[in-house]
C-alpha positions as CSV (number, residue, x, y, z in Angstrom):
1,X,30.9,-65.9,82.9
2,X,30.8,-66.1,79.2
3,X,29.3,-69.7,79.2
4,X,26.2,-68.8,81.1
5,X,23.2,-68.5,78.8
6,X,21.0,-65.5,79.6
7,X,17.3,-65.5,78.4
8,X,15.5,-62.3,77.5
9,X,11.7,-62.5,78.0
10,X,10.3,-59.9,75.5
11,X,6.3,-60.4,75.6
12,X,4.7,-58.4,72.6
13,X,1.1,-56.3,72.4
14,X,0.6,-54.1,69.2
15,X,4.1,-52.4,69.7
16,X,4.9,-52.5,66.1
17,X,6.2,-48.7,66.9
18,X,9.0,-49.7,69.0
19,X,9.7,-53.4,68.5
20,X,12.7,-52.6,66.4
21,X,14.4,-50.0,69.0
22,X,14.0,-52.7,71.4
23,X,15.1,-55.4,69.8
24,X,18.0,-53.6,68.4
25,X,19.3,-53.0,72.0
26,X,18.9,-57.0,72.8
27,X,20.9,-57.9,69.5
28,X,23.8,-55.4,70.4
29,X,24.5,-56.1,73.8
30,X,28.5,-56.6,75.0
31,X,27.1,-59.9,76.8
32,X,26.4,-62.2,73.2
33,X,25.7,-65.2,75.2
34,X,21.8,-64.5,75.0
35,X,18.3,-65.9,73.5
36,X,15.8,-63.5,72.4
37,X,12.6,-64.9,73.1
38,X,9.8,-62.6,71.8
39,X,6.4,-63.7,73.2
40,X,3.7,-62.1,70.9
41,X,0.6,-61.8,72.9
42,X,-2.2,-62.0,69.8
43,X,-1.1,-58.5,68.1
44,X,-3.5,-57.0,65.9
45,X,-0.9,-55.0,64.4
46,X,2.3,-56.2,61.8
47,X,4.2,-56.8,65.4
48,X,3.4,-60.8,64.5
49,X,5.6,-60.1,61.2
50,X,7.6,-58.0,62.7
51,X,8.8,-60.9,65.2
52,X,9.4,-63.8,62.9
53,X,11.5,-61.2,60.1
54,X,13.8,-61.1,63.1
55,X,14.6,-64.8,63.5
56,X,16.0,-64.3,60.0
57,X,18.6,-61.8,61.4
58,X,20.1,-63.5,64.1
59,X,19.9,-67.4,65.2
60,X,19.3,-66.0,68.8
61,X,16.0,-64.7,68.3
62,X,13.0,-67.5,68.8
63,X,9.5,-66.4,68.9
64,X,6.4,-67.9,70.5
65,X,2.9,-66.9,68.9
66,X,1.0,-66.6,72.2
67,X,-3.0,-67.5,71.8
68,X,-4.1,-66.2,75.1
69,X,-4.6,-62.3,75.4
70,X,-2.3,-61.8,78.7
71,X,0.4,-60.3,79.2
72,X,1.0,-62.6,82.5
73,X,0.6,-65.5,80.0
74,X,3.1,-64.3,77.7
75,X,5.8,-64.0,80.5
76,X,4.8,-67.8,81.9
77,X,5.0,-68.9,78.5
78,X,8.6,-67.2,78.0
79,X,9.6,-68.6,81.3
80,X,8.4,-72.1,80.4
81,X,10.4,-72.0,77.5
82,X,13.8,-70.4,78.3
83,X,16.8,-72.8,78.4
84,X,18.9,-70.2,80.0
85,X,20.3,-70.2,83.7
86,X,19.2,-66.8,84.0
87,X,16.6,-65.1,83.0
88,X,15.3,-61.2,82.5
89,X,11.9,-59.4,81.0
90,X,12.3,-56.5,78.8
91,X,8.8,-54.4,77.3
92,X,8.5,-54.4,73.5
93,X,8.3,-50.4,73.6
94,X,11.2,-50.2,76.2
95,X,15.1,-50.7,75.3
96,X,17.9,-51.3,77.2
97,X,21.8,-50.1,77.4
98,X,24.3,-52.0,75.7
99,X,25.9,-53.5,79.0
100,X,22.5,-54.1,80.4
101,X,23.2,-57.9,80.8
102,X,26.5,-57.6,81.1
103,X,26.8,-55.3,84.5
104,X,23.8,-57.4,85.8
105,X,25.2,-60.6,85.3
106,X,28.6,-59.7,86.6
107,X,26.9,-57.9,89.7
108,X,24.9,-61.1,90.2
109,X,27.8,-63.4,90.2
110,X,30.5,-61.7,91.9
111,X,28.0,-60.9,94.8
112,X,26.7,-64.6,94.3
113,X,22.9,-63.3,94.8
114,X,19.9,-64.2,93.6
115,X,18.6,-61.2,91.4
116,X,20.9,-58.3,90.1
117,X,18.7,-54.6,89.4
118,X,19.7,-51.6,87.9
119,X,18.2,-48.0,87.9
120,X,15.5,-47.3,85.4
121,X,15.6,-44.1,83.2
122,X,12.3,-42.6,82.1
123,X,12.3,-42.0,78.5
124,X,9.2,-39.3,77.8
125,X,8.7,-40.6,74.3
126,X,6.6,-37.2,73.3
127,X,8.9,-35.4,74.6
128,X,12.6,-37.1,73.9
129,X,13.6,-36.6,77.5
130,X,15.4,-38.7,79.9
131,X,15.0,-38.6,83.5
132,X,16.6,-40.6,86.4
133,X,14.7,-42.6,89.2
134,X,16.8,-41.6,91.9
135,X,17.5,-44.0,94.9
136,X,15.2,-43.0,98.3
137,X,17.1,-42.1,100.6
138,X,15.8,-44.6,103.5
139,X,18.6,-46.7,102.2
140,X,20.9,-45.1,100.6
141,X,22.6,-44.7,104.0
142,X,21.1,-47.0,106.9
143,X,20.8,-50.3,104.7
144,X,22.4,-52.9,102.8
145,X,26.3,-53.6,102.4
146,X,27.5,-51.0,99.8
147,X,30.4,-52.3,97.8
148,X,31.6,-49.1,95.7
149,X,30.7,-45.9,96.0
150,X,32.0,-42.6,94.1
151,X,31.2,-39.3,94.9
152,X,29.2,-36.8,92.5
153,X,30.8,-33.5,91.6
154,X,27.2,-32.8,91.0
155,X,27.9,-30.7,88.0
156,X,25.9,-33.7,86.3
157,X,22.6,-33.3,88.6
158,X,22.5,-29.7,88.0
159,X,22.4,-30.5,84.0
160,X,20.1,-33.5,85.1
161,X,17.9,-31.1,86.3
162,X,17.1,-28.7,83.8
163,X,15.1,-31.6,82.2
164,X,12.5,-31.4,84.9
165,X,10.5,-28.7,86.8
166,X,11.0,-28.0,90.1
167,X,8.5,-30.1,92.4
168,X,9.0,-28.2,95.1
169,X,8.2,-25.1,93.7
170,X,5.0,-26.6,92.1
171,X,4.0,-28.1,95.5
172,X,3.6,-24.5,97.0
173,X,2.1,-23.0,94.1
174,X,-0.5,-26.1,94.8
175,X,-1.1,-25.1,98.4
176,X,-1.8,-21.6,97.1
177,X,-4.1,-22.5,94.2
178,X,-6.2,-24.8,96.6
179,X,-7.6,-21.7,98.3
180,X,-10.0,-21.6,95.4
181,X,-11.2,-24.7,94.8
182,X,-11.5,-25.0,98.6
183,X,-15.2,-24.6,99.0
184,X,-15.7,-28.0,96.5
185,X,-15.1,-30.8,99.0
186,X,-17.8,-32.3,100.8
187,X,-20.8,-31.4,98.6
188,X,-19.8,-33.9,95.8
189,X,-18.4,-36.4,98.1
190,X,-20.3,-39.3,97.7
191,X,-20.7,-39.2,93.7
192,X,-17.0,-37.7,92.9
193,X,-17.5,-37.9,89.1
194,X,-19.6,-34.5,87.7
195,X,-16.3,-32.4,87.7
196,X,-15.2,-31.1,84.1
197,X,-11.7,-31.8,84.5
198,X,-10.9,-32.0,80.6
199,X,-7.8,-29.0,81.3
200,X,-5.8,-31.4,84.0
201,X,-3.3,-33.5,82.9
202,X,-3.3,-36.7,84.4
203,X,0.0,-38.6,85.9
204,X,1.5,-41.0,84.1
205,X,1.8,-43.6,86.8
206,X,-0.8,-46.5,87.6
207,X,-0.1,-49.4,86.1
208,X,3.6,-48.4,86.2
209,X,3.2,-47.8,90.1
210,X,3.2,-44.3,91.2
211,X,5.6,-45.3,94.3
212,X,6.6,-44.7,92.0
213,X,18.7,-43.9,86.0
214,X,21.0,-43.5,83.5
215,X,22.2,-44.3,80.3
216,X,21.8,-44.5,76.5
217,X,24.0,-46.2,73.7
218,X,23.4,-44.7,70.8
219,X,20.9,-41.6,69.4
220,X,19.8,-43.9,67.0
221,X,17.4,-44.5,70.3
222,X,16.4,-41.2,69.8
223,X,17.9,-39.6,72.9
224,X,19.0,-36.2,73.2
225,X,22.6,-36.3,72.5
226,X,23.0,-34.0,75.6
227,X,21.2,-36.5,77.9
228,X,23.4,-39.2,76.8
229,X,26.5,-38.1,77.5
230,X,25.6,-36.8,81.2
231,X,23.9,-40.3,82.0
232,X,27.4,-41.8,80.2
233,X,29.4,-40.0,82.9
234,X,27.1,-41.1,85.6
235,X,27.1,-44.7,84.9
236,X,30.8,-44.6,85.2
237,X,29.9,-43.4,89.3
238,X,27.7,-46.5,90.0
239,X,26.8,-47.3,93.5
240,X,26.9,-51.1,94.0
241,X,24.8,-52.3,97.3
242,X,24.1,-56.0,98.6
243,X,20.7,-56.6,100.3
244,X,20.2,-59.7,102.4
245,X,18.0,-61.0,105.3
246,X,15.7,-58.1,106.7
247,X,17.8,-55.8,104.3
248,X,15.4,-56.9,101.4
249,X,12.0,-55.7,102.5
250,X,13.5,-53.0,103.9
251,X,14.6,-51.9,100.8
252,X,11.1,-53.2,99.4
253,X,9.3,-51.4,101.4
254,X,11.2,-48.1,101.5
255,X,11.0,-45.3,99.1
256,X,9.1,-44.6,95.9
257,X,11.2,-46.5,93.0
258,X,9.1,-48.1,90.6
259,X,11.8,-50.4,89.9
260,X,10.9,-52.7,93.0
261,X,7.5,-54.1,91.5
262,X,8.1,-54.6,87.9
263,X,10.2,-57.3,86.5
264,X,12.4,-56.2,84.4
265,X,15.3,-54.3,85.1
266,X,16.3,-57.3,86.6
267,X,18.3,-60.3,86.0
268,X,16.9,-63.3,88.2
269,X,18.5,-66.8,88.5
270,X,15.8,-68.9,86.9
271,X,15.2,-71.2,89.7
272,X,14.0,-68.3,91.5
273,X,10.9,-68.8,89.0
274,X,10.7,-72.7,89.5
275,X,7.2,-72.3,92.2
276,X,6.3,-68.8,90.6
277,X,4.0,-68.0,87.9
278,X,2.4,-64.7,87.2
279,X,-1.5,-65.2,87.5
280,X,-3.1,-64.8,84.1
281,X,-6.5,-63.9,85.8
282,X,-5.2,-60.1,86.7
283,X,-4.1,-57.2,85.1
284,X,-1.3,-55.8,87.4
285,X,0.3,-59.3,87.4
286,X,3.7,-57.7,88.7
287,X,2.3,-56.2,91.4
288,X,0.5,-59.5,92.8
289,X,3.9,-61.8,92.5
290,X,6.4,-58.9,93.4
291,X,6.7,-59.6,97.2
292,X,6.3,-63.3,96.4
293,X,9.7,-62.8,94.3
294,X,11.7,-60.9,96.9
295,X,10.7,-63.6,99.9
296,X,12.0,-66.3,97.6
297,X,15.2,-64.3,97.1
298,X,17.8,-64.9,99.5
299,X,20.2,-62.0,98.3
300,X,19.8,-59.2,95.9
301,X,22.6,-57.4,94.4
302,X,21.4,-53.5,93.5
303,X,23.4,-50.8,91.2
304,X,22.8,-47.2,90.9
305,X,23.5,-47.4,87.0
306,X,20.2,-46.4,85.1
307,X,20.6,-49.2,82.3
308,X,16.6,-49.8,81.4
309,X,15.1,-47.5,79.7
310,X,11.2,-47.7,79.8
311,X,8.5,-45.4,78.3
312,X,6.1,-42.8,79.2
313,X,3.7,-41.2,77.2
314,X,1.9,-38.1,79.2
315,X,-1.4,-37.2,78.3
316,X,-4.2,-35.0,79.6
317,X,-6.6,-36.0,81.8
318,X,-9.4,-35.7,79.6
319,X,-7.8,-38.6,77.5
320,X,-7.8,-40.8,80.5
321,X,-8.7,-44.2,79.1
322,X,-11.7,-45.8,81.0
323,X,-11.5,-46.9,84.5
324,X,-13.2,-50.6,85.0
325,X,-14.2,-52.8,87.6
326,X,-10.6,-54.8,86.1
327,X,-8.6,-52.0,87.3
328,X,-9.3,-52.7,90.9
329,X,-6.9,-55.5,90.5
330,X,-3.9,-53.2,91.8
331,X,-6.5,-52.6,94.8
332,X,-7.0,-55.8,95.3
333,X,-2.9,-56.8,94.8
334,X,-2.2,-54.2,97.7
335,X,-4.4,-55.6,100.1
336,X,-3.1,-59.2,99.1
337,X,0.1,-57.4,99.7
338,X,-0.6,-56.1,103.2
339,X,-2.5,-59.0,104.7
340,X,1.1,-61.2,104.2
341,X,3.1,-58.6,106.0
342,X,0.0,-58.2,108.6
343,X,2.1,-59.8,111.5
344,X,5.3,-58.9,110.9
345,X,7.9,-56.0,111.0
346,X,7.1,-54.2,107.8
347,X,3.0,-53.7,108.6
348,X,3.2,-50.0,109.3
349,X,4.9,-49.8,105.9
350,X,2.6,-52.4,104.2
351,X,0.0,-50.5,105.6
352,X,0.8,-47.1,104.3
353,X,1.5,-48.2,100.9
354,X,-1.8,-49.9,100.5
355,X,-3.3,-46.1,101.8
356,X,-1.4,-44.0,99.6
357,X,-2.1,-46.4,95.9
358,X,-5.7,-46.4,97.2
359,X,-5.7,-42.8,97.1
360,X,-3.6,-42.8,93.3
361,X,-6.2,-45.6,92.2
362,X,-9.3,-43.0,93.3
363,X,-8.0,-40.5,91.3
364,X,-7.3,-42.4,88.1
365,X,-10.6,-43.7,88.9
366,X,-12.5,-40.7,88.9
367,X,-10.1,-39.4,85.6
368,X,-11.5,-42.2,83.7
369,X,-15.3,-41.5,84.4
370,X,-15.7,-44.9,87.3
371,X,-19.0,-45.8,88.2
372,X,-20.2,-43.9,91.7
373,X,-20.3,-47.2,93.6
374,X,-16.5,-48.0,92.9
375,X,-15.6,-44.8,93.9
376,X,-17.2,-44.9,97.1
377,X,-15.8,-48.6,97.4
378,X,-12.1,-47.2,97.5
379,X,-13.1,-44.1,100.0
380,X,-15.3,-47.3,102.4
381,X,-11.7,-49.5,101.8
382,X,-9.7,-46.1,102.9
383,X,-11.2,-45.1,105.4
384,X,-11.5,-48.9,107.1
385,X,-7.9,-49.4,106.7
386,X,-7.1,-45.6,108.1
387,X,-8.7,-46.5,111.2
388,X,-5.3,-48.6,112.2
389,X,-2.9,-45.2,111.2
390,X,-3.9,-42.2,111.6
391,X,-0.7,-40.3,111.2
392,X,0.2,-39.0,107.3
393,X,-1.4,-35.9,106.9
394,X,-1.8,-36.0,103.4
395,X,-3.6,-38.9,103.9
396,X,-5.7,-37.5,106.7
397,X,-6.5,-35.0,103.6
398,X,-7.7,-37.3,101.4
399,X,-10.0,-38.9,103.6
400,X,-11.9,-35.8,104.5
401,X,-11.6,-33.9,101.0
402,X,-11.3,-36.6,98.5
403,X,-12.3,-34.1,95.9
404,X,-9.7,-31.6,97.3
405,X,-7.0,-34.2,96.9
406,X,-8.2,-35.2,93.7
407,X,-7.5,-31.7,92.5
408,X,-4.5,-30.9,94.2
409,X,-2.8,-34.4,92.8
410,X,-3.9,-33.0,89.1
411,X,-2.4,-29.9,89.5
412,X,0.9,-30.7,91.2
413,X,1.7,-33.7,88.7
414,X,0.5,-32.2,85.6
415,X,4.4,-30.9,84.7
416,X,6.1,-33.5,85.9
């Protein structure tokens, strides 16, 4: 296992803040077999520098000076480069656990599948909080082959969940608070955008999926010592599952982990990449190649360890950045998404996911002051797409009281 060479795919935009941390975690990983490629994607910032000062500290670290403003480019240009037999994307401003590779790549082997995934911890970077992405429960008893399991004392969880609020709570305090705002629903409708909403706090989820975990090294990563040592103790529980045949888009299609789009917290074998490219025309690249990936995976090999550590920055609603006509690109990467599982088993659930993001994608859209006519493009694309389930009632919500939704979706999200 030793011998195999594992490439790390690190592409680079301004993240002169966090390249360090990051890189750190690559260069001390228990797996030493490794090339660092760092893919720097035109920074404006010292992240250039940053990059090449690092070849000078260890022979494993190559960097490519990407001309092309794409973050899709940078990871075809990483892949078109990497001499390793394995291959695995990591975000400048994320970091990883030491045994990251390690646990992967011996999961991967000893399973003999195609891609090995871990659990992803959210790191809140203004907040220096960890929390867990915790497995949907679709699966965790009716699917896949699980190889080792060991049961929680759950004295863990209840420390676990100090660091966040009680959803549950906030959802019925939601209900409540609606009553007020209850008379603002049909008279805005077609417009959706003359609402002061500067003291919401939007969620922290679009481009990091809102379908939408475990584990630090050292606090030199600047995690709570107190976090670290509970994720410690639950890494040592990990939950190995094997997915195969109609296991995998099952599993794709189940739940509401982030970690099933995105592409790191993974390690792939690198021929999974020999027809696939991530298209350099769209934003969202992940989300347009994700179920392309899984159809040309033949076995995937899952553990509930949270080894990837990516970041989140909340911020209020009024600092929403701009909602564009580029931003439909998740839209469109849904529908694309749906129309390949059309005829086949997963549909219902193709179809459902495509209604709930086009809900998430209104409301970000209307945070970030869209034009009128794109708004009313996503409630047309709703409500034509509703017509074939009519069943969720929070989606039965949205499409008669957009506004109401829009409100409710602020409120219960802005503690999370």
């Amino acid at each position: 296992m030793q011998d195999d060479l594992i490439s790390v795919i690190v592409p680079v935009d301004n993240a002169e803040e966090y390249l360090d941390r990051c890189v750190e975690s690559l260069v001390n990983q228990t797996y030493e077999n490794i090339e660092i490629i760092l893919v720097d994607d035109a920074s404006t910032d010292d992240s250039s520098i940053m990059c090449d000062s690092w070849t000078q500290k260890d022979i494993r670290i190559k960097v490519i000076h990407n001309k092309t403003k794409s973050t899709a480019s940078c990871k075809n240009a990483g892949l078109d480069y990497a001499n390793g037999e394995y291959v695995t994307f990591v975000n400048a401003n994320h970091f990883v656990d030491k045994e990251y590779i390690f646990t992967l790549l011996k999961n991967l082997e000893e399973t003999h599948s195609d891609i090995s995934i871990c659990s992803l911890c959210r790191y809140l970077e203004n907040e220096n909080k960890v929390e867990e992405e915790k497995e949907p429960e679709e699966y965790n008893e009716n699917s896949g082959i699980v190889l080792n399991t060991v049961e929680d004392d759950g004295e863990d969880e209840e420390e676990l969940e100090k660091i966040d609020e009680d959803e549950t709570e906030q959802e019925s305090d939601a209900i409540e608070e609606n009553e007020e705002i209850n008379n603002e629903t049909d008279d805005n409708d077609e417009t959706g955008d003359d609402t002061d909403a500067s003291d919401m706090e939007v969620y922290d989820t679009f481009e990091e999926e809102e379908f939408a975990s475990e584990d630090d090294d050292e606090s030199k990563f600047d995690v709570s010592t107190q976090n670290v040592k509970i994720l410690e103790k639950k890494k040592n529980r990990s939950r190995i599952v094997i997915f195969e045949g109609d296991d995998i888009f099952d599993y794709f299609f189940s739940g509401v982990e982030k970690i099933k789009t995105v592409p790191y917290g993974k390690l792939y074998r690198k021929n999974i990449f020999k027809k696939l490219r991530f298209d350099e025309d769209r934003i969202y690249e992940d989300e347009f190649i994700a179920d392309k990936i899984y159809s040309t995976c033949k076995k995937f090999v899952r553990t509930s360890s949270g080894l990837y550590y990516y970041s989140v920055n909340k911020k209020p609603l009024k600092n929403a950045q701009k909602f564009t006509l580029k931003d439909l690109d998740f839209y469109y990467a849904l529908e694309n998404r749906y129309n390949n599982f059309k005829d086949t088993k997963w549909q219902p659930q193709a179809l459902n996911q495509l209604l709930v993001q086009i809900a998430n994608i209104y409301c970000l859209a209307r945070a970030g002051k869209a034009e009128s006519n794109t708004l009313k493009f996503l409630k047309h694309k709703f409500k034509l797409y509703y017509n074939l389930q009519k069943k969720h009632k929070t989606l039965k919500c949205f499409k008669n009281f957009p506004n109401l939704y829009y409100y409710l979706k602020c409120y219960t999200t802005r503690n999370k």
